[in-house]
C-alpha positions, 0 to 999 in steps of 0.5 A: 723316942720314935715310932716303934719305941713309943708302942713298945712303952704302950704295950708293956704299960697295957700289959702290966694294967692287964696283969694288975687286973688280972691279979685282982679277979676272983673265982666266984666259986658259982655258975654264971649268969649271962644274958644276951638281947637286944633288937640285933641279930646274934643272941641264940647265934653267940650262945651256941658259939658259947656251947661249943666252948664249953663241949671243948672243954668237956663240959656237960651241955643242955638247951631249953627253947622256949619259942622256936618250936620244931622248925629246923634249924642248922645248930639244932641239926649239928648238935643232933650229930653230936649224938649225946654232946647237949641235951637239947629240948625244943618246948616252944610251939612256934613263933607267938605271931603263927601260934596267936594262942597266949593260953597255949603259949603260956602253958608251953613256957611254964612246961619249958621252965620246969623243964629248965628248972630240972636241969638248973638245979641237978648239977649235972651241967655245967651250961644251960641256955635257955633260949628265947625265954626273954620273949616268955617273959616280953608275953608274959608267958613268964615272970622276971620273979619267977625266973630270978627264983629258978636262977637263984635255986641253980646249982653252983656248978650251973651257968646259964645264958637267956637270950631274946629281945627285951630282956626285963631290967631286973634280969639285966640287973641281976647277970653277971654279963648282959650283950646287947645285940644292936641291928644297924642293918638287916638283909630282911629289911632289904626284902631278903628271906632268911638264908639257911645256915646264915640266920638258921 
């Protein structure tokens, strides 16, 4: 057998694992649940990749941030052009190391979180991201329980994505998909300041 015959055999044998596979799986009939951590660069980044295929589907959209207060953003300047295409909600009050208020802190986070809820058991989205809510719950500005509760009370129709670093265990444990974002190298670290439209 040579070469191209060899792949040949390879891929028809992938493809019909892929297929198999395929046959097998299920609708869940619910609304996923999807985290996105890790000490890496790219989880709000992935999320809002995720918004726009689900606005490509004609999805209902909604955003709650939980941290990164009105500071200006590239994905929060587009979807402000797409008049009406995501409810967007920016409740944090800015970076915990410029704000160095827990009390506040906290009360922007449970203030954000009944926000969330809101919209989590509504049924009228299909996708809500609750961005940066892991660092929430990293302060204890939240609870993992707390949060477990409002993803359990969710409509059916609802997936949800909670990005930021240190996402607890228990919500790792409790996703459908959990990413984990690894940095191996930073511009930063390299004394670059952020660049707009490349890290916000």
């Amino acid at each position: 057998m040579n070469d191209a015959d060899r792949h040949v055999a390879a891929m028809k044998k992938l493809q019909n694992e892929h297929r198999e596979r395929r046959s097998k799986a299920r609708d869940p009939g619910r609304g996923l649940v999807l985290v996105h951590t890790g000490d890496g660069k790219g989880k709000s980044s992935s999320a809002f990749g995720v918004i726009v295929r689900a606005l490509g589907w004609g999805q209902r959209v909604a955003v709650v941030q939980f941290i990164k207060g009105k500071w200006q953003t590239g994905e929060r300047q587009f979807f402000a052009k797409l008049e009406g295409a995501v409810d967007w909600h920016t409740m944090g009050d800015g970076f915990t190391w410029d704000t160095q208020d827990k009390a506040g802190d906290t009360e922007a986070a449970r203030r954000a979180f009944e926000r969330a809820r809101g919209m989590l058991e509504c049924g009228d989205y299909d996708l809500v991201v609750l961005d940066e809510i892991n660092i929430a719950l990293r302060y204890d500005y939240l609870t993992a329980t707390e949060v477990k509760a409002g993803l359990d009370a969710r409509h059916e129709r609802t997936s949800v994505i909670l990005t930021g670093r240190d996402a607890p265990e228990e919500l790792c444990a409790y996703a459908d998909l959990v990413s984990e974002m690894r940095e191996i190298k930073h511009p930063y670290k390299a004394g670059i300041r952020a660049q707009r439209g490349i890290d916000f």
